[in-house]
N, C-alpha and C positions, 0 to 999 in steps of 0.2 A: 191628420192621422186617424184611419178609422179603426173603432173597436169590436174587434171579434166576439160575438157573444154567442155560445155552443146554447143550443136548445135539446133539452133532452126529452126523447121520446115518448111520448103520452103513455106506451105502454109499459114502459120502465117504472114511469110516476103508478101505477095504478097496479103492478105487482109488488112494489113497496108498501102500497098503502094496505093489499090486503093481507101481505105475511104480518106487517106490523100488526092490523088486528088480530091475527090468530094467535100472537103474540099477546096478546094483552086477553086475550080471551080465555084462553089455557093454563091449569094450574100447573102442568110442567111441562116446560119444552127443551128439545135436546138437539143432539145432533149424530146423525148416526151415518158410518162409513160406507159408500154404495162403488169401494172403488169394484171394480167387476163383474158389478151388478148391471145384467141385463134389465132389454124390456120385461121379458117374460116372466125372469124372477122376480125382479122387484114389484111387479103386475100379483104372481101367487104371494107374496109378503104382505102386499096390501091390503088382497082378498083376509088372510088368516089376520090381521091385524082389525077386521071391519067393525066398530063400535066401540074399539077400544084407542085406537090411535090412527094419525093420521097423519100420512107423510108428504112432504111438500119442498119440493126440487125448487132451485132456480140459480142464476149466476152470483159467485161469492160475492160480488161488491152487492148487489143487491141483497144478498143475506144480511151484512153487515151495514148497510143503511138502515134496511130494516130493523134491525137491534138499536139504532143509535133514534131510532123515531119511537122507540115502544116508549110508555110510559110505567114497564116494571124497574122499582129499583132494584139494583145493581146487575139490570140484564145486559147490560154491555159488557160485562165481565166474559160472556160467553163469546167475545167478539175473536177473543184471544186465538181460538178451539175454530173457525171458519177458514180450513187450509185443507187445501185438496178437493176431492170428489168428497162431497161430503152434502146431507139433506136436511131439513129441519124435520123433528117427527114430536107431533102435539098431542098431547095427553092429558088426561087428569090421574091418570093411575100413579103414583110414587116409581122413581127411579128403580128401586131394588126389585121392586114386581118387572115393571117394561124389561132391563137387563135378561131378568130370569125368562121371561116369555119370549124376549129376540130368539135368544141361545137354543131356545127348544124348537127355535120353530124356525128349520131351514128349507130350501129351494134346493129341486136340483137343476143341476147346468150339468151342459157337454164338455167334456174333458177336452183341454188344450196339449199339443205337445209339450215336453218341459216338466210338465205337472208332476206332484208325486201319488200315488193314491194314497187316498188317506185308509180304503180297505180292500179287500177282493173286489174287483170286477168281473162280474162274472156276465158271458154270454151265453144268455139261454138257448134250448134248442127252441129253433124257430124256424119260421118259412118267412124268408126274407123278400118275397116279393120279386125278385131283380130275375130277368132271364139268364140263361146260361153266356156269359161270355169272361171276360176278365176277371171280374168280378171274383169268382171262384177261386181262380189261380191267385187273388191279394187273400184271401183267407185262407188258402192252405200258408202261403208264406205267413201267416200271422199265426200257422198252427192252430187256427178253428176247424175244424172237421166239418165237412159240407158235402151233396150232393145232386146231383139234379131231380125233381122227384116233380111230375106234371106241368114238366116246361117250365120248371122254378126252380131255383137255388134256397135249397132248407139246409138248415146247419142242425146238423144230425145228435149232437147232446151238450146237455152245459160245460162251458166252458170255463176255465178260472184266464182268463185273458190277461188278467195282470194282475200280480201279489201286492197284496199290501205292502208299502213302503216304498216300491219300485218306483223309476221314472215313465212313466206315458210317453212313446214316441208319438213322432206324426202321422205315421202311416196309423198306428193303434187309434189314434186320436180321429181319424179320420175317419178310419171304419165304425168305430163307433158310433158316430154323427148319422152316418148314413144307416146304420142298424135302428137309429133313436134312443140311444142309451145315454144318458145321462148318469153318470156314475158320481159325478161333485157336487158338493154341498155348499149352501152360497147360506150367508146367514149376515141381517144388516149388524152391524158394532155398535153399539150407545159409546162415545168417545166424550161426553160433556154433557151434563142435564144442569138444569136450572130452577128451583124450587125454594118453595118457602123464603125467596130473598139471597138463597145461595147457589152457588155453581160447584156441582160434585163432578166427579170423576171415577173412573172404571176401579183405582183403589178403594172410592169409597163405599162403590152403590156395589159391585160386584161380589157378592160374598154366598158362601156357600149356607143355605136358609135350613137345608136338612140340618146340619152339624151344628148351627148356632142352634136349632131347637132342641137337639138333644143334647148340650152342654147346660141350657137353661131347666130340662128335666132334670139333668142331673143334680145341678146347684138346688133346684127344690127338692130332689132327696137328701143332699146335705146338709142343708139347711131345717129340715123335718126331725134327722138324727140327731142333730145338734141341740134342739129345742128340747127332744125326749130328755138325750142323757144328760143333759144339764139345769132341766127341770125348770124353764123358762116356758110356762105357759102361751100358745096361742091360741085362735078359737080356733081351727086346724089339728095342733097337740094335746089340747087339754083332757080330752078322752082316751089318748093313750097313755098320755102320762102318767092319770089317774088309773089304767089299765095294768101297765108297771110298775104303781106304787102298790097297788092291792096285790100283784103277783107277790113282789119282795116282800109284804107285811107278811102274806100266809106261808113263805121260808123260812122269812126271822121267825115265826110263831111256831113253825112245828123244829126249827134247832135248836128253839132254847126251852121248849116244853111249858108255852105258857099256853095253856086249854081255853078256847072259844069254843063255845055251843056250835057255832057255825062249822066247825072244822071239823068238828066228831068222826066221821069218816074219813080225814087225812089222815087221823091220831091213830086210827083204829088201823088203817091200812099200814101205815108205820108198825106201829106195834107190832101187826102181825108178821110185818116181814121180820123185823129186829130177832123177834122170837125163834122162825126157823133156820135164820143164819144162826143163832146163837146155838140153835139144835144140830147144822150142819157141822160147825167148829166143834160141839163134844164130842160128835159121829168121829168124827176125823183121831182123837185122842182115843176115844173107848167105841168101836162098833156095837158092843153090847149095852150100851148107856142108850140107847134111845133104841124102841120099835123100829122097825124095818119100814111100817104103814107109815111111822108119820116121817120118818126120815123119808119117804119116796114123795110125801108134801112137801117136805120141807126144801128140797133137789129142785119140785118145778116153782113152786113159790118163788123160791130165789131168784131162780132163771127168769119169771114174768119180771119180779122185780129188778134183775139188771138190766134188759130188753129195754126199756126206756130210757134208763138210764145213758146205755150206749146211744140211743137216739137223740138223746139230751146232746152227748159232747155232740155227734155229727151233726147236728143242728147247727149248735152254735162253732164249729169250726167255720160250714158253710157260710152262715153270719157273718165272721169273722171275714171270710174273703171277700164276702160280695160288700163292706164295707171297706176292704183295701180297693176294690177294683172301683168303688165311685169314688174314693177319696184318689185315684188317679183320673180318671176322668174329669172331674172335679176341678182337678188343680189347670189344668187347660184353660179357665176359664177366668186366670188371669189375665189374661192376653186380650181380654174383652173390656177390660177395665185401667190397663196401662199398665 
């Protein structure tokens, strides 16, 4: 009885061996979804990706030997995540940067019938090169507006070819191709990274980077208020607090009338108001009890005097709200923390 023994291809052996290394070479490696991804695309993804990552196609069983030969642990975990059309893409950058840079940065492709747009397509006016024959008669049926102009078919102004949301037929889908429009956007998926000894995923690494910074703004303003009005010093607070402790001393100090040298001019501006309100209230009982001159002091005096005053509450109502509106902000940011 003779025994069959399969010899497997030197070039199988020697594309193992080198994803394995890029594998071991790389602080993180992923895997990202290329289902519909042309040559061409995936060729412009590569170019915008140039120094910072790098993608590396081959057959899944090879992918997955390759993981089962790397010497990272627990990189077999990602062996799970190696189903479908799917590539390895190597990196040092962190998951949550790569994600955010896929997303931004797509390919366009030619529209397939089927499709939906994801926006207007719009057909510019142009000279399409094509002589006068059929041609002409599939773009009026497509409702592009066209003419013969120097033994060439120009399509005579922009078009909206198809609304956003709609379906792309074939004939649209067809002209298109031939026009060189490319109306869809092809962008690779990060569906599995592997880092620091873990295997994350699109729940983990995907997160919106603007909002989580401006939650964390905000919790350092809550956290600043907090330290003020509770008088919990940090090297941060400690000049404000001391800034709103010297405010409240020189309130307590001019309501309850205890004189600092320093204040002499608070005392004296008090006083002086004190005096012509107290002149405007005799006006008001006796018009003849007080001069006409200084009752017409006394009138704007006052008025300078409550002019702050009303700036004072609208200050602090304003206070008031812009400290409702971070303590709602604020509170979101439970959510970051379980």
């Amino acid at each position: 009885m003779s025994v069959y023994e399969k010899t497997i291809p030197q070039w199988k052996i020697d594309a193992v061996t080198k994803l394995a290394k890029a594998i071991d070479d790389s602080e993180m490696i992923g895997l990202v979804n290329v289902e519909g991804v042309g040559a061409k695309q995936l060729q412009g993804i590569r170019d915008s990706l140039r120094g910072s990552a790098n993608i590396r196609m081959a057959r899944n069983t090879l992918m997955i030997r390759a993981l089962e030969e790397s010497k990272k642990k627990g990189i077999d975990q990602l062996k799970d995540f190696v189903s479908g059309p799917v590539a390895f893409i190597f990196s040092n950058q962190d998951p949550f940067a790569l994600s955010k840079f896929l997303s931004e940065n797509r390919a366009a492709a030619p529209a397939k019938g089927g499709q939906t747009a994801p926006k207007d397509i719009i057909v510019p006016e142009m000279n399409t090169g094509v002589a006068p024959g059929p041609f002409i008669s599939e773009l009026a049926g497509l409702k592009i507006p066209s003419r013969v102009k120097g033994g060439v078919i120009h399509i005579t102004e922009d078009t909206v070819a198809v609304q956003a949301g709609q379906v792309i037929s074939n004939a649209m889908a067809q002209m298109l191709t031939r026009l060189g429009i490319e109306p869809m956007e092809l962008q690779l998926k990060l569906i599995a990274a592997y880092t620091d000894g873990d295997v994350l995923t699109p729940k983990t690494f995907e997160v919106d980077l603007e909002a989580l910074f401006k939650e964390f703004i905000a919790g350092h303003q809550y956290a600043m208020n907090l330290s003020i009005n509770t008088g919990i010093p940090t090297v941060e607070t400690a000049p404000l607090i001391i800034a709103k402790a010297n405010m409240e001393a020189k309130s307590l100090t001019l309501k309850i009338g205890f004189f600092v040298p320093e204040m002499l001019n608070e005392f004296l501006a008090k006083a002086n108001s004190e005096a012509f309100a107290l002149a405007s209230a005799a006006a008001e009982k006796d018009p003849d009890a007080i001069p006409s001159e200084l009752l017409s002091h006394a009138k704007a005096a006052t008025a300078a005097a409550v002019a702050p005053q009303k700036e004072e509450v609208t200050a602090a109502k304003e206070e008031a709200e812009e400290e409702e509106e971070e303590d709602e902000s604020v509170a979101g940011m439970g959510s970051l923390f379980g």
